[in-house]
KOLVEX-730280 format. One line per 4 residues: for each residue x, y, z of C-alpha. Coordinates in steps of 0.05 Angstrom, whole numbers, plus 5000, padded with zeros to 4 digits. Layout:
X:Y:Z | ...
This chain:
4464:3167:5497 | 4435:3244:5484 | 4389:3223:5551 | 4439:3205:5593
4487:3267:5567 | 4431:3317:5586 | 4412:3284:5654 | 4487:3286:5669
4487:3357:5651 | 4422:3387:5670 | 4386:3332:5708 | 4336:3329:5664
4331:3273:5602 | 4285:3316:5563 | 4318:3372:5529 | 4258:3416:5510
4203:3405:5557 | 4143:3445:5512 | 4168:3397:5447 | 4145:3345:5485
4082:3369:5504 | 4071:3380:5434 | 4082:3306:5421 | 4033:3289:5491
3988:3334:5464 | 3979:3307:5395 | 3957:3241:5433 | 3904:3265:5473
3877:3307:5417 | 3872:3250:5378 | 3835:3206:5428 | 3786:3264:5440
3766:3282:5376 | 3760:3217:5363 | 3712:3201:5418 | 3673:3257:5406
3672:3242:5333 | 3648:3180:5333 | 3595:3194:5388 | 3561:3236:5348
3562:3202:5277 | 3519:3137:5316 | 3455:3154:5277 | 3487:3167:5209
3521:3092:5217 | 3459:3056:5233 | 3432:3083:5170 | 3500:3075:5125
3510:3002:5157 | 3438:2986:5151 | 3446:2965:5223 | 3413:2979:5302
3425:3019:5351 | 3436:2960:5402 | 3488:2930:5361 | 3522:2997:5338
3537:3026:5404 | 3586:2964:5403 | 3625:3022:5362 | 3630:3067:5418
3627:3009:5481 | 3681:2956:5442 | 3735:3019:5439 | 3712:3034:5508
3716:2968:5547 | 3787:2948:5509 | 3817:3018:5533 | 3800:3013:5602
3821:2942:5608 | 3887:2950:5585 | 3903:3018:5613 | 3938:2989:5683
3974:2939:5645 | 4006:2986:5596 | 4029:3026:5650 | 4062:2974:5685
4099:2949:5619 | 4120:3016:5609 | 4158:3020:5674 | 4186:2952:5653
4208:2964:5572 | 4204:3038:5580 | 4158:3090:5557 | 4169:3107:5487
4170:3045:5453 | 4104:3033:5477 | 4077:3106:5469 | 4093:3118:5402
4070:3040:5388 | 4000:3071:5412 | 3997:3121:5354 | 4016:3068:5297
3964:3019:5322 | 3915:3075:5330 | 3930:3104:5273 | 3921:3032:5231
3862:3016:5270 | 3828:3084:5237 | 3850:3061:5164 | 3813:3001:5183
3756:3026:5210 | 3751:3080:5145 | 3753:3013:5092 | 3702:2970:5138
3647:2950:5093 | 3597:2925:5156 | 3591:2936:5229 | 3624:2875:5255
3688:2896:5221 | 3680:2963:5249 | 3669:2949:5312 | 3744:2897:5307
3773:2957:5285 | 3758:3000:5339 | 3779:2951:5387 | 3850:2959:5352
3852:3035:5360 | 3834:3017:5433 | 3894:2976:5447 | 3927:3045:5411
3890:3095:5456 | 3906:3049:5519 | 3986:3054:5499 | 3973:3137:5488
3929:3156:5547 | 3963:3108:5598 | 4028:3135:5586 | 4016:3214:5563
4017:3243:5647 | 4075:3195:5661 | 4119:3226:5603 | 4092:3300:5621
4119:3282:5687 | 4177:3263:5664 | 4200:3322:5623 | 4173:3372:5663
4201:3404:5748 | 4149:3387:5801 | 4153:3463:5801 | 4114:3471:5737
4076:3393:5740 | 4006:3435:5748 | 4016:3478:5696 | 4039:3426:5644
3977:3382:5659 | 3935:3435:5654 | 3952:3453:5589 | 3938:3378:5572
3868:3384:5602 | 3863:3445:5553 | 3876:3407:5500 | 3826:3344:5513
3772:3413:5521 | 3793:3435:5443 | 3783:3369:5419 | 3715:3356:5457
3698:3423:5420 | 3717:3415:5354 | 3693:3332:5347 | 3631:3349:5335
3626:3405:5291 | 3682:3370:5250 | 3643:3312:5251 | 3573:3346:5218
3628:3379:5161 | 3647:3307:5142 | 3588:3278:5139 | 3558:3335:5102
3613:3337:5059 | 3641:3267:5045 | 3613:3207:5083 | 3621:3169:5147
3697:3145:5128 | 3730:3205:5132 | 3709:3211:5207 | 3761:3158:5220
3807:3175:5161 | 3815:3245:5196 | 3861:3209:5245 | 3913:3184:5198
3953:3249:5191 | 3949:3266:5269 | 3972:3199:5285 | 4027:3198:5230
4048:3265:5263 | 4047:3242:5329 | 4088:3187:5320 | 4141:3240:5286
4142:3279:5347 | 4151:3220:5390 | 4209:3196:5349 | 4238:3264:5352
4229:3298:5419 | 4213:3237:5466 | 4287:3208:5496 | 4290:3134:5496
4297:3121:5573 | 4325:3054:5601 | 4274:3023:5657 | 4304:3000:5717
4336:2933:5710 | 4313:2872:5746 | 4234:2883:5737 | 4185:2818:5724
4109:2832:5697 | 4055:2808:5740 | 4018:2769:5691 | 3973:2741:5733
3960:2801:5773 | 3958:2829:5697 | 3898:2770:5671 | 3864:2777:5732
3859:2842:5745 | 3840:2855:5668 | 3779:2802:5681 | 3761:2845:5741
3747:2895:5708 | 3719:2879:5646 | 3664:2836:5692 | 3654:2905:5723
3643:2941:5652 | 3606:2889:5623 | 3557:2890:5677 | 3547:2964:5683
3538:2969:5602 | 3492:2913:5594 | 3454:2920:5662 | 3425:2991:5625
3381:2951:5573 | 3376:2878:5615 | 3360:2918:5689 | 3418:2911:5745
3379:2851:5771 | 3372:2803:5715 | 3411:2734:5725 | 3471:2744:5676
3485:2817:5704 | 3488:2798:5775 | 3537:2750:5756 | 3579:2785:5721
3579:2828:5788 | 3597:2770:5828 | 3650:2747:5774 | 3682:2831:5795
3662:2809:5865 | 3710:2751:5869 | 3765:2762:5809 | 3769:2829:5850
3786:2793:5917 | 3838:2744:5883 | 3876:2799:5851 | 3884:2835:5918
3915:2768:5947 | 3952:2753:5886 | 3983:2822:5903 | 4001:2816:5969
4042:2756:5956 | 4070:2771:5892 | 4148:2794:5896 | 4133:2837:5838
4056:2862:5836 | 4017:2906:5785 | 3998:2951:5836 | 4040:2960:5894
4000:2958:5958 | 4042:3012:5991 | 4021:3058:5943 | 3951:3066:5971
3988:3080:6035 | 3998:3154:6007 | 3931:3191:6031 | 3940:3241:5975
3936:3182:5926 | 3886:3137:5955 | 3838:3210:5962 | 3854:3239:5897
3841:3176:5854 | 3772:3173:5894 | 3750:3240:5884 | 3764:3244:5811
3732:3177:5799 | 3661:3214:5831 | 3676:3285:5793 | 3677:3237:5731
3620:3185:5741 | 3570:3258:5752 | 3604:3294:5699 | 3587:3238:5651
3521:3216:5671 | 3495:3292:5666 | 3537:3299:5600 | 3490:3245:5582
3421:3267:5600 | 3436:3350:5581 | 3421:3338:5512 | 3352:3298:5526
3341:3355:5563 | 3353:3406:5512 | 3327:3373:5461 | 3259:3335:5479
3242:3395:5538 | 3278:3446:5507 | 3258:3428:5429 | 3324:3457:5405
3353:3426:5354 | 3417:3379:5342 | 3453:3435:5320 | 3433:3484:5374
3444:3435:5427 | 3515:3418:5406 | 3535:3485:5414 | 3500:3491:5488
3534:3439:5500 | 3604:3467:5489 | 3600:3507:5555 | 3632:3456:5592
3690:3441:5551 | 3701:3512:5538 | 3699:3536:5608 | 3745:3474:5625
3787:3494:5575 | 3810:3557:5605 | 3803:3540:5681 | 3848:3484:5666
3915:3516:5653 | 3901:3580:5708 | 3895:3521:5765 | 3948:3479:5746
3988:3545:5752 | 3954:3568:5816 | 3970:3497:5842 | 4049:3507:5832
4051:3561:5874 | 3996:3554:5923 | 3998:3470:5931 | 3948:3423:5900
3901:3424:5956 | 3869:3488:5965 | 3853:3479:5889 | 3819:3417:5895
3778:3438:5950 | 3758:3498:5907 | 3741:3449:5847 | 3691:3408:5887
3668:3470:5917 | 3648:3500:5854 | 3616:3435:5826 | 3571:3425:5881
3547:3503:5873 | 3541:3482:5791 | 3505:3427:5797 | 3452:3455:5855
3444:3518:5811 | 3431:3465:5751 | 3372:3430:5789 | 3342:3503:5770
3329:3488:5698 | 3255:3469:5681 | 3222:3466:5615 | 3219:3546:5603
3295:3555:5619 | 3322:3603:5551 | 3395:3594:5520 | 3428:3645:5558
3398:3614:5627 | 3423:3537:5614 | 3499:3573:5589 | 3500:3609:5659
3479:3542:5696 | 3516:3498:5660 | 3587:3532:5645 | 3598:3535:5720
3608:3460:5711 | 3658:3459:5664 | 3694:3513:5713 | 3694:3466:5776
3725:3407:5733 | 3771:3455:5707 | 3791:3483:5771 | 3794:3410:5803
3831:3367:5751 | 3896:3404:5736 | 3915:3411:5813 | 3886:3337:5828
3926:3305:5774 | 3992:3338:5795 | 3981:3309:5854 | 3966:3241:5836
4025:3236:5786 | 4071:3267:5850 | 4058:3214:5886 | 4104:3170:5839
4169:3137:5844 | 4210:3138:5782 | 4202:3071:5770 | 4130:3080:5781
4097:3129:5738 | 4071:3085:5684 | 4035:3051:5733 | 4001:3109:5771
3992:3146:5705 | 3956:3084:5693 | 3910:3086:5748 | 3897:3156:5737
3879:3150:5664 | 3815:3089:5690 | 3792:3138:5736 | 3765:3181:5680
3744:3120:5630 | 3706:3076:5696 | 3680:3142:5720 | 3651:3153:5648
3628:3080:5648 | 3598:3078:5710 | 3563:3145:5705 | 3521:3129:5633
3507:3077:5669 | 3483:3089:5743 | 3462:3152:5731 | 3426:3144:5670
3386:3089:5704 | 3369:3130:5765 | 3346:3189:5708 | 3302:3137:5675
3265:3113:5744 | 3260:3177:5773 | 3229:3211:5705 | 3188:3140:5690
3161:3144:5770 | 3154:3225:5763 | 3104:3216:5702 | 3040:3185:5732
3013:3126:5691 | 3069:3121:5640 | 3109:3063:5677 | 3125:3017:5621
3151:3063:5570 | 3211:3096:5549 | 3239:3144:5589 | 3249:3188:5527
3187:3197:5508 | 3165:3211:5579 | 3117:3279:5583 | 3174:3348:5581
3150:3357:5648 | 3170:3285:5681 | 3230:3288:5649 | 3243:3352:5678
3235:3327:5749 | 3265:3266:5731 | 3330:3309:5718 | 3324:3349:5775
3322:3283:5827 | 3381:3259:5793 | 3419:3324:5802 | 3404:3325:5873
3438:3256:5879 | 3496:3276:5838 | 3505:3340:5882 | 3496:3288:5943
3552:3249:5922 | 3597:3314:5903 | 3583:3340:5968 | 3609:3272:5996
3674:3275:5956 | 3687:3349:5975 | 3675:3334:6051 | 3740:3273:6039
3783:3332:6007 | 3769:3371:6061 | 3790:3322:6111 | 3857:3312:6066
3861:3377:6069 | 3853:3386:6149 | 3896:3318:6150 | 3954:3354:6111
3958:3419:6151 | 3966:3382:6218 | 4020:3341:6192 | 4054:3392:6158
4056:3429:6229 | 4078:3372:6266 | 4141:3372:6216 | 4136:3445:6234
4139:3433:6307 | 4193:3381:6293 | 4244:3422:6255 | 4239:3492:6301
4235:3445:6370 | 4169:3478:6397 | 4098:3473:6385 | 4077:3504:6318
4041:3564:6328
């Protein structure tokens, strides 16, 4: 009744827009830290569980795979049963999945329980842009989602040093137990600053659009995650690719004929959607693949140590951190566009200048190669978000928040995987004789140029995407000058 009161009155459900972004933001702090967390406290849990790396990583990949999955289908449910039953449902099974994961005396356990706080993350980061959308005028949707790109950048910062006080100062448990009173606090500010919002009447779930979509894509995961230790051409991982292949194929008919689909196919009729969602996916399958190999770099070229490299490493979320919020602001007033254009701009000059490094690159040179990085996704994800989520209907925005939220987890997938490949063939075939062996252990010099080929290919592909925003962009003026043209009865000038 207080929702409907304050739409009648102001037109808005939310009351206090910031309160909720303080409930949003406890969510994606959560999953952030979280990830980073755990990332980084891999080799203390293969000794702790007496365990190996192949079957720990299950940590990391289980949580993974079981929040990209789900991500779609939460958003649809949401714009079925509404949004905060399910949101604040996300923090209490996240929450109990970390209790769980803290007690579990062996791997397999641990690895159950972190598929629980996936289903928890899936309900949190599907929903978290569709409530900031929500709550906050189109007028100010940059600058509100830029703040919540700030926020994932504090948590990226402060997993891993959090993570090396734990463990130096308690054990492995607490790295999960750590979530308990964010979660318990989230869920508080859900209760209390979130408005329980009736969904439109009248709406059926898609469950077979939902199974089949879900098999989709977990073929698709399970074949870029295994396909790194089996090779992309084995047997089992080209079937898995043919199982994406087809499942793929009968989702998009189930779809089409489906009074009621998970997706709506007119949505990809908006160019601004069907470009933005493609051009984040690439800024995110680079960002992570080179996320992935910096830290060989620094380490096995560079011989700095764990420590030292963790903090080089902080550039990017840093430098994200405070692009984020000045774009999504610039975007209100100047349009979404021009801002994204900038972003990809930016990243291809980052990652050309990064194909600099070489194995007698100091600390101050990698910081002013690789910060620039951080700026371009900064610059880029505030304005390309707003624009995504704008694209909404009402009834919609669980769904599209959905799709905008596997963007970043397939583009993380994808990019460990493809370009972590294409880093290990190109350092493997760059150091003469040493086919056969790890590409780890590879000569500093091979695994210099190995890095260096793989940049040029990322830069390749970022070049690609920032040509398509380009054309969206050209695509956008002319259209907004034939509504020009339209409205004053003459050509536009």
């Amino acid at each position: 009744m207080e929702a409907e009161a304050r739409i009648a009155t102001t037109g808005n459900p939310y009351g206090d827009r910031w309160k909720v972004m303080t409930a949003v933001g406890a969510g994606v702090l959560l999953a952030t830290v979280d990830g980073s967390i755990v990332n980084v406290a891999l080799p203390t849990l293969v000794r702790a569980l007496d365990t190996r790396f192949s079957v720990v990583q299950w940590v990391i990949l289980g949580y993974l795979l079981t929040l990209t999955v789900l991500l779609l289908t939460v958003g649809r449910l949401a714009d079925i049963l509404g949004k905060k039953p399910l949101y604040n449902s996300g923090f209490a099974v996240f929450t109990i999945g970390s209790v769980l994961c803290g007690i579990s005396p062996n791997v397999e356990l641990l690895i159950a329980s972190r598929i629980l706080q996936g289903i928890g993350a899936s309900m949190i980061l599907a929903l978290g842009p569709a409530i900031v959308t929500e709550a906050f005028p189109a007028r100010e949707r940059g600058r509100a989602l830029g703040v919540i790109g700030s926020i994932g950048s504090i948590g990226i910062v402060i997993g891993p040093a959090l993570c090396g006080f734990l463990l130096e100062t308690w054990s492995w448990h607490w790295i999960f137990f750590v979530n308990i009173p964010v979660g318990i606090a989230g869920m508080i500010l859900v209760w209390r600053f979130v408005p329980s919002l009736r969904a439109p009447g009248g709406q059926r779930f898609d469950i077979a659009g939902a199974l089949v979509f879900s098999a989709s894509l977990l073929t698709l995961l399970l074949a870029l995650t295994l396909g790194q230790t089996r090779g992309f051409t084995a047997p089992v991982i080209l079937e898995l690719f043919s199982g994406f292949v087809v499942s793929g194929a009968v989702f998009v008919w189930i779809e089409l004929h489906v009074a009621q689909p998970m997706i709506a196919p007119r949505l990809f009729r908006s160019p601004v959607l069907a470009t933005n969602l493609f051009t984040g996916l690439v800024t995110f399958v680079c960002a992570a693949g080179i996320l992935l190999l910096v830290p060989f770099y620094l380490e096995n070229v560079l011989a700095f140590d764990p420590r030292r490299t963790g903090l080089l490493m902080s550039a990017v979320p840093v430098a994200l951190g405070i692009s984020a919020p000045l774009s999504g602001i610039a975007s209100d007033r100047f349009g979404s566009r021009p801002l994204t254009v900038i972003g990809l701009a930016v990243l291809v000059l980052a990652y050309l200048g990064l194909r600099t490094v070489d194995a007698t690159t100091g600390m101050l040179g990698f910081v002013l190669r690789f910060a620039p990085v951080g700026l371009g996704m900064g610059l880029f994800q505030s304005p390309n978000n707003s624009a995504i989520m704008g694209t909404a209907a009402p009834r919609e925005l669980g769904v599209v928040s959905g799709l905008l939220a596997i963007t970043r987890t397939l583009g993380q997938t994808t990019g460990i995987a493809i370009i972590g490949a294409l880093w290990a063939a190109r350092t493997l075939a760059r150091g003469a004789g040493q086919l056969g062996t790890d590409a780890t252990e590879a000569a500093p010099g091979a695994q210099v140029h190995g890095l260096q080929d793989t940049l040029a290919v990322v830069t390749a592909l970022l070049g690609i995407a920032l040509l398509v925003g380009i054309w969206a962009w050209a695509r956008e003026r002319r259209r907004n000058g034939d509504v020009t043209a339209d409205l004053s009865g003459r050509p536009s000038p």
